[in-house]
C-alpha positions in Angstrom: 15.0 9.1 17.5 16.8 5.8 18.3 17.9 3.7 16.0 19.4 0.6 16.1 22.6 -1.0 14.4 21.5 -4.9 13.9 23.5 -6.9 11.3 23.6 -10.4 11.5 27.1 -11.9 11.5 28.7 -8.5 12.5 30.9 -10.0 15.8 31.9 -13.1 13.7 32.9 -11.0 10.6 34.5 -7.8 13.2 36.8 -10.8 14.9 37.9 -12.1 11.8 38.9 -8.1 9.6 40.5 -7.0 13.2 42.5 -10.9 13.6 43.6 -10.1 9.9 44.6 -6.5 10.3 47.5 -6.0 9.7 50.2 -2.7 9.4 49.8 -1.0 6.4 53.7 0.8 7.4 56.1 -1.6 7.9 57.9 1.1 10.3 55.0 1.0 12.9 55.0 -0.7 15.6 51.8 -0.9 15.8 48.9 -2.3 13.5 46.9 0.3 11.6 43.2 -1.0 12.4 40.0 -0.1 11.2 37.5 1.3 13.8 34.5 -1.2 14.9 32.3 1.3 12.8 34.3 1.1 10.0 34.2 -2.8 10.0 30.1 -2.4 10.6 29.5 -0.2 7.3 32.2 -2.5 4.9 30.5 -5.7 6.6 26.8 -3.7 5.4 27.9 -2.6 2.0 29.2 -6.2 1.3 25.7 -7.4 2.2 23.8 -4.8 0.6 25.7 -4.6 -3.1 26.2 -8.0 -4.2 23.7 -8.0 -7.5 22.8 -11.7 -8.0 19.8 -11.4 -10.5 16.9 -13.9 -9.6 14.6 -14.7 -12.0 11.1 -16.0 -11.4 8.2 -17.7 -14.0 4.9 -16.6 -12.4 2.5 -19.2 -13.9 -1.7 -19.2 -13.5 -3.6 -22.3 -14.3 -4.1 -20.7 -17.2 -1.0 -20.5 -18.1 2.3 -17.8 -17.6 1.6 -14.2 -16.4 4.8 -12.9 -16.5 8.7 -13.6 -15.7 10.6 -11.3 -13.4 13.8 -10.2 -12.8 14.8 -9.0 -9.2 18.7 -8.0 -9.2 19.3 -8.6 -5.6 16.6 -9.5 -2.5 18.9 -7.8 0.2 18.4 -3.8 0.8 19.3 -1.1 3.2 16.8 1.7 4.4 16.5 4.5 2.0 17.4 2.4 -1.0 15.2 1.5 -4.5 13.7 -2.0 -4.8 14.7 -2.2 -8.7 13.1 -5.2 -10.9 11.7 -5.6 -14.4 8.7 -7.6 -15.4 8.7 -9.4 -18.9 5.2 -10.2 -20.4 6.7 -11.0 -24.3 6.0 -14.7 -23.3 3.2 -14.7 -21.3 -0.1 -16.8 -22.4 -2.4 -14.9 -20.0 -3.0 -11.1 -20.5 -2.3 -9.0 -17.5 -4.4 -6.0 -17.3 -2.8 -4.3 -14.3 -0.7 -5.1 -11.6 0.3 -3.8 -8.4 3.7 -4.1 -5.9 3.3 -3.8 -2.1 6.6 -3.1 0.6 4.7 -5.0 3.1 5.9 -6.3 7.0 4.8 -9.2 8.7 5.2 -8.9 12.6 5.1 -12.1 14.3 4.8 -12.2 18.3 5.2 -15.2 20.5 1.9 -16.0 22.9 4.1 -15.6 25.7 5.4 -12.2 25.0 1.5 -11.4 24.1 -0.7 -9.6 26.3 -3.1 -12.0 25.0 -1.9 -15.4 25.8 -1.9 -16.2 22.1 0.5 -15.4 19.3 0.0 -12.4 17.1 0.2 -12.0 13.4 0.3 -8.7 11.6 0.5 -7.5 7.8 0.8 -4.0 7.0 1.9 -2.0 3.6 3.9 0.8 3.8 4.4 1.8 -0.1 3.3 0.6 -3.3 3.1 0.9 -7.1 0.4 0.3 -9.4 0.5 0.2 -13.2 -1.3 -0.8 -16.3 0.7 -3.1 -18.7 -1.9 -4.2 -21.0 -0.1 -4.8 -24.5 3.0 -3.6 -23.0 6.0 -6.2 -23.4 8.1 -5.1 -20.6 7.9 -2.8 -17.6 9.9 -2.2 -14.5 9.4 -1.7 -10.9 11.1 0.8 -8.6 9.9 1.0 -4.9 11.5 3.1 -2.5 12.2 1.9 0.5 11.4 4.3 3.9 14.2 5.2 6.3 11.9 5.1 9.1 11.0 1.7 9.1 12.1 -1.0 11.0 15.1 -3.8 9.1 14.6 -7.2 9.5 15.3 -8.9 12.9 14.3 -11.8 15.0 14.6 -12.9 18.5 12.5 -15.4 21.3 9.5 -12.6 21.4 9.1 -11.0 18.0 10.2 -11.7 14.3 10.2 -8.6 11.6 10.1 -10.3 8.2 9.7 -8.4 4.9 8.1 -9.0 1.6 7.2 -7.6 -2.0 3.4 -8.4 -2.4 2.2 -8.8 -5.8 -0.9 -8.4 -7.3 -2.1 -9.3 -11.1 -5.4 -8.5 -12.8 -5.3 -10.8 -15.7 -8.4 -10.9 -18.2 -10.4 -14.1 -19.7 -11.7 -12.1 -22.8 -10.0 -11.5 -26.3 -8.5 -8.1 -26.7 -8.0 -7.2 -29.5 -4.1 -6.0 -29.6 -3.4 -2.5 -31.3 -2.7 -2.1 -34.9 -4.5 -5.1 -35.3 -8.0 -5.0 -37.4 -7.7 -0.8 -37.6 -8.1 1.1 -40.5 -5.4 4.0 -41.3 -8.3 6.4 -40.0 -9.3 4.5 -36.9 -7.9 4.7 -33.7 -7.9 1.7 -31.3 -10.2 1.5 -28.2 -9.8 0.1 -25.0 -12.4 -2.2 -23.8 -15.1 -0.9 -21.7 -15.6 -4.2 -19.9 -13.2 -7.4 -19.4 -13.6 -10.9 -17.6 -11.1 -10.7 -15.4 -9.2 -12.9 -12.6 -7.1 -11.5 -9.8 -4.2 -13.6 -8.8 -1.7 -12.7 -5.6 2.4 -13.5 -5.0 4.6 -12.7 -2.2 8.1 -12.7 -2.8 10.6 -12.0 0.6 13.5 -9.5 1.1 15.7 -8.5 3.9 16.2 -5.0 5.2 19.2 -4.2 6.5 19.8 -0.8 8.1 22.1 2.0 6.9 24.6 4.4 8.2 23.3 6.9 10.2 24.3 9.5 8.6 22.3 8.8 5.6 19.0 9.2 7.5 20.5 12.6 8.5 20.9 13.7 5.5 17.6 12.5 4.6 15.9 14.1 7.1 17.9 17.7 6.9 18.1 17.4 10.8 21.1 17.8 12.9 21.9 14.1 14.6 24.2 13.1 17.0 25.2 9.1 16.7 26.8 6.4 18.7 28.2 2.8 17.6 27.6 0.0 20.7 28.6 -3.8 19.9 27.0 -6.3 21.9 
């Protein structure tokens, strides 16, 4: 297995830490330098770790589904996709939702066999959940080592993307503890009016060290770093 080092703004951010470098023993003659590899993984982490918490009002024309929370939209292969959904304000009860890692693969018509340019969509892990009633709930999707990171060039673009779907439902429900007798127990609903409503939401990939995914994968490895 091949894989490929690609982090935008690498050669800027490796001219500027090796122009800055400077001895860390003033009795040296010589400048104590970090490796380019080195400079690759700090330049990744710094990427990768800042936790800028975006918030986002997810509205219906019926009125709001739910607000959520993503703590950063920047992750490396191997790491969780962490957020939380809030439903104490919403006006429009969600029955069930669902989270999709998805990839959208775009090919220029003159790279494609076809003449024509080439769209594709495909999921690669997902979580599903009922949150009727339930005032907050969180998400936490994994994301595969073996997949591809974001990149772009003149013949393909990788982009990626949390898809979101939300059953919301039409009819009263009647919430529990409400209208129950101390020896009744509440009942679900055997049938509910209900809309479906879809959001994407995008995210960078970015890869990781390599000798995470060897780790990962219990499998002896033998890496190289090339800069170009």
């Amino acid at each position: 297995q091949i894989v490929v080092f690609v982090v935008e703004g690498l050669m800027e951010a490796l001219k500027e830490r090796l122009a800055k470098a400077a001895p860390s023993n003033p009795f040296l003659p010589t400048a104590s330098r970090q490796s380019v590899l080195e400079v690759a993984v700090d330049f990744l982490e710094d990427l990768t770790s800042r936790r800028r918490p975006s918030y986002y009002n997810v509205t219906h024309q019926n009125g709001r589904v739910v607000r959520f929370c993503l703590l950063k939209s920047c992750f490396r292969l191997g790491e969780d996709i962490v957020g939380m959904f809030d439903f104490s304000e919403a006006t429009v009860p969600c029955v069930q939702y669902s989270v999709t890692l998805q990839s959208e693969e775009h090919i220029s018509a003159a790279a494609s066999a076809t003449g024509e340019a080439v769209h594709s969509t495909l999921g690669h892990c997902r979580q599903h959940a009922f949150c009727l009633h339930l005032r907050t709930t969180h998400l936490h999707l994994p994301v595969p080592l073996h997949v591809t990171p974001t990149f772009g060039s003149d013949i393909a673009e990788l982009r990626w993307k949390l898809h979101f779907e939300f059953v919301m439902t039409t009819s009263p429900v009647v919430k529990p503890g409400q209208e129950l007798t101390s020896s009744s127990d509440w009942q679900a609903p055997a049938v509910l009016d209900v809309q479906t409503m879809v959001w994407d939401l995008p995210i960078s990939l970015y890869p990781t060290h390599p000798g995470h995914v060897s780790s990962a994968l219990r499998a002896p490895s033998q890496m190289s770093l090339q800069i170009c």
